[in-house]
N, CA, C and O of each residue as an XYZ file, in Angstrom:
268
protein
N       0.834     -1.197      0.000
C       0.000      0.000      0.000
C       0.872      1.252      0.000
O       1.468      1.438      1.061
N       1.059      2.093     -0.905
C       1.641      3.513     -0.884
C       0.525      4.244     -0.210
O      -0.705      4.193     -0.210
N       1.934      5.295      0.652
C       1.098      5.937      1.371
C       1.598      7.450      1.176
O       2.740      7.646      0.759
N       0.621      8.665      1.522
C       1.069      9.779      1.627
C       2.122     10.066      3.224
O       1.726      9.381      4.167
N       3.013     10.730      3.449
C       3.364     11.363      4.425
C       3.563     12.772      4.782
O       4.315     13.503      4.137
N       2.999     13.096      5.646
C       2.921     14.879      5.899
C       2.712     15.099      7.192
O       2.007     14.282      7.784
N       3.230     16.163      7.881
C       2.931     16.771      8.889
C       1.483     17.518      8.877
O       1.249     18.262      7.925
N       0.785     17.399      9.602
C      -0.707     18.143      9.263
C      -0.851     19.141      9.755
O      -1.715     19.968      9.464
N       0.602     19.293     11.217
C       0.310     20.807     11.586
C       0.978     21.775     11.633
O       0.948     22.773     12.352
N       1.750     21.383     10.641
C       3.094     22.472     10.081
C       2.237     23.216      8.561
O       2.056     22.573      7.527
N       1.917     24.307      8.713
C       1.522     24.476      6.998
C       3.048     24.927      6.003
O       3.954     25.687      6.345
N       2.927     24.293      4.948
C       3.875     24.327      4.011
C       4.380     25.221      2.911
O       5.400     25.261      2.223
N       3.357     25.871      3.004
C       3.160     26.967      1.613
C       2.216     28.160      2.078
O       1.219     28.026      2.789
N       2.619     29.138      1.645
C       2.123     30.554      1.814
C       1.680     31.214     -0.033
O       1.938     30.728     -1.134
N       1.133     32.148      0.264
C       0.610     33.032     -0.856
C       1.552     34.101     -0.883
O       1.727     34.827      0.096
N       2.307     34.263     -2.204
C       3.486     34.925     -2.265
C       3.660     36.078     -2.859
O       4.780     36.508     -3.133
N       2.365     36.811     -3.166
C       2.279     37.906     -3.425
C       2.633     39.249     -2.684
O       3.085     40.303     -3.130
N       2.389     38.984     -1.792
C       2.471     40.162     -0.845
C       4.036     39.813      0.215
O       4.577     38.708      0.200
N       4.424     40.703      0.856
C       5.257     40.413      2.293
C       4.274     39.382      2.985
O       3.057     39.565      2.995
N       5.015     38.067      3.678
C       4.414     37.402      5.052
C       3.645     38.722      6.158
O       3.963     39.883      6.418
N       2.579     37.871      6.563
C       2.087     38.697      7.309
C       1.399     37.173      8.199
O       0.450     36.491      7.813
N       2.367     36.933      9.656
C       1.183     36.083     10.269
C      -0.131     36.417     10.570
O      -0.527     37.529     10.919
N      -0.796     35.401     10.422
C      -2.369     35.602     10.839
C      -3.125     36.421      9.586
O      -4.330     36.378      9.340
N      -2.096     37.185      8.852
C      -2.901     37.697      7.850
C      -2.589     36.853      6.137
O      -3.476     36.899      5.284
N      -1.751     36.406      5.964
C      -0.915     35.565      4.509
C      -1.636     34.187      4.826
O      -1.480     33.380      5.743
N      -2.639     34.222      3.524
C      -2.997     32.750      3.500
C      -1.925     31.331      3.307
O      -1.093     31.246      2.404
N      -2.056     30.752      3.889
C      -0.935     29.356      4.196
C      -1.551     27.865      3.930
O      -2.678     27.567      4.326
N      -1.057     27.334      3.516
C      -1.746     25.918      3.197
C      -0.660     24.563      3.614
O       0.389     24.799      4.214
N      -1.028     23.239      3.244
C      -0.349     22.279      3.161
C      -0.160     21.581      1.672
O      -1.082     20.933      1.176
N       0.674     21.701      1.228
C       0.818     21.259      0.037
C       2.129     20.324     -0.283
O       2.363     19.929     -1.425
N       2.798     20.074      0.626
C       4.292     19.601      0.209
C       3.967     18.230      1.433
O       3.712     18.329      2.633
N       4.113     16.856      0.472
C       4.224     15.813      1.002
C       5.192     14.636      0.239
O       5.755     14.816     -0.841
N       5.258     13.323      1.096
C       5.957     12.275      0.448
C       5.097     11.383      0.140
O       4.116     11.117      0.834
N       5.428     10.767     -1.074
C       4.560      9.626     -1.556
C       5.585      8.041     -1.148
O       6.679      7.781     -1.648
N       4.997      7.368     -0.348
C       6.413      6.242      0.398
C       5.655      4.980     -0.261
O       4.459      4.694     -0.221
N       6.629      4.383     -0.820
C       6.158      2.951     -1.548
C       6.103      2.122     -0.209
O       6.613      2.519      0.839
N       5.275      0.653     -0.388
C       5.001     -0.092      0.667
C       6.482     -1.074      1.493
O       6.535     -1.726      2.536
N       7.204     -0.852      0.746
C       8.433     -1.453      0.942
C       9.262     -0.409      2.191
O      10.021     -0.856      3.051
N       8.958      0.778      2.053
C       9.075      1.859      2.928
C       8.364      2.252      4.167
O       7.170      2.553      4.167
N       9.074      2.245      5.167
C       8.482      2.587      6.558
C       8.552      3.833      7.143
O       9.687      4.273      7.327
N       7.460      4.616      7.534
C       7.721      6.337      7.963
C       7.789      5.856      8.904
O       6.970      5.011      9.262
N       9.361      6.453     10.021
C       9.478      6.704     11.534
C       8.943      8.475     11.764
O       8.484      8.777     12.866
N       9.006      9.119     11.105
C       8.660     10.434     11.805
C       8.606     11.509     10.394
O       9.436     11.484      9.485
N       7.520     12.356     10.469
C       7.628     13.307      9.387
C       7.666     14.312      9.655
O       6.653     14.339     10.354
N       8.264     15.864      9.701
C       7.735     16.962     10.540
C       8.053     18.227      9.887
O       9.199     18.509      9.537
N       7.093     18.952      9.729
C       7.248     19.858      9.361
C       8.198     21.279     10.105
O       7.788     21.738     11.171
N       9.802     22.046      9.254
C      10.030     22.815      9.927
C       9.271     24.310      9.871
O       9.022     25.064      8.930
N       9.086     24.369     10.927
C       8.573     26.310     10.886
C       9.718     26.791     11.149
O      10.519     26.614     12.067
N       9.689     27.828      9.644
C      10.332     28.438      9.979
C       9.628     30.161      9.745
O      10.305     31.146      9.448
N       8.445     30.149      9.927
C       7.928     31.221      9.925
C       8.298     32.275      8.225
O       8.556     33.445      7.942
N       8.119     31.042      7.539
C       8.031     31.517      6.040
C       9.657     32.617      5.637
O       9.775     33.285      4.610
N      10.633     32.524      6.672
C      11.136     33.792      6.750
C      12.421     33.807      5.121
O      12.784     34.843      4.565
N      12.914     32.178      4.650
C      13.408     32.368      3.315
C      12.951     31.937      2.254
O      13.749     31.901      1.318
N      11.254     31.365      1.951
C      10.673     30.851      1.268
C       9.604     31.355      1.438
O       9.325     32.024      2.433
N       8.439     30.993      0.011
C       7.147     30.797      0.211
C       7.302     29.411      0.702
O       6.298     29.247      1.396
N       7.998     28.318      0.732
C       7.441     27.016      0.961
C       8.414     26.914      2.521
O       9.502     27.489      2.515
N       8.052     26.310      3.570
C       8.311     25.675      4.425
C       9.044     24.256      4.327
O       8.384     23.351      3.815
N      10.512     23.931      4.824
C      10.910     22.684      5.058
C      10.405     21.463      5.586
O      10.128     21.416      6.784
N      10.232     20.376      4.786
C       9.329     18.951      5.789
C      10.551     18.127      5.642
O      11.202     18.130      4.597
N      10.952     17.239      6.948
C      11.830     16.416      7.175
C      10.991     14.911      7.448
O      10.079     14.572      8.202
N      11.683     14.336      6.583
C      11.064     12.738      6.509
C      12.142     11.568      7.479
O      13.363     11.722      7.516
N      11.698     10.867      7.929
C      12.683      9.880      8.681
C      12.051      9.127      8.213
O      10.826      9.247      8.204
N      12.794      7.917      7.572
C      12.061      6.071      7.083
C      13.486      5.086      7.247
O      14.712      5.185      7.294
N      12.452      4.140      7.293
C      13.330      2.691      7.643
C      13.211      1.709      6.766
O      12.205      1.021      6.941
N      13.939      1.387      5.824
C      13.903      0.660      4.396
C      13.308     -1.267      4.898
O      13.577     -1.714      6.013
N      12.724     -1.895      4.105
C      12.227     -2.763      4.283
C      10.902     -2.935      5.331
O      10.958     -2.252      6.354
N       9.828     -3.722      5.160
C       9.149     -3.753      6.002
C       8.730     -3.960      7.286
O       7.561     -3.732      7.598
């Protein structure tokens, strides 16, 4: 079974029109891993970094090869 992996409460992506503005710059989740079944997620997490060198936010994946 392939599975998605994502942090759900890190958002990933911002609207990049304007300067960041917390609470005001719409933000979403859009950046995930697609892990074949042969692949095991130990931990996925999204970094905040408060949008400060991207529109997109860093996600760090940890997996353990074989089932």
């Amino acid at each position: 079974d392939w599975k998605f992996a994502y942090d759900p409460t890190t958002p990933t992506n911002r609207k990049a029109g304007d300067p960041y503005q917390k609470g005001k710059t719409f933000e979403t989740l859009i950046d995930f891993f697609l892990v074949s079944p042969n692949v095991k997620v130990v931990q996925v997490r999204g970094i905040n970094q408060k949008f400060q060198y991207s529109d997109h936010q860093p996600v760090q994946l940890t997996v353990a090869l074989g089932n």
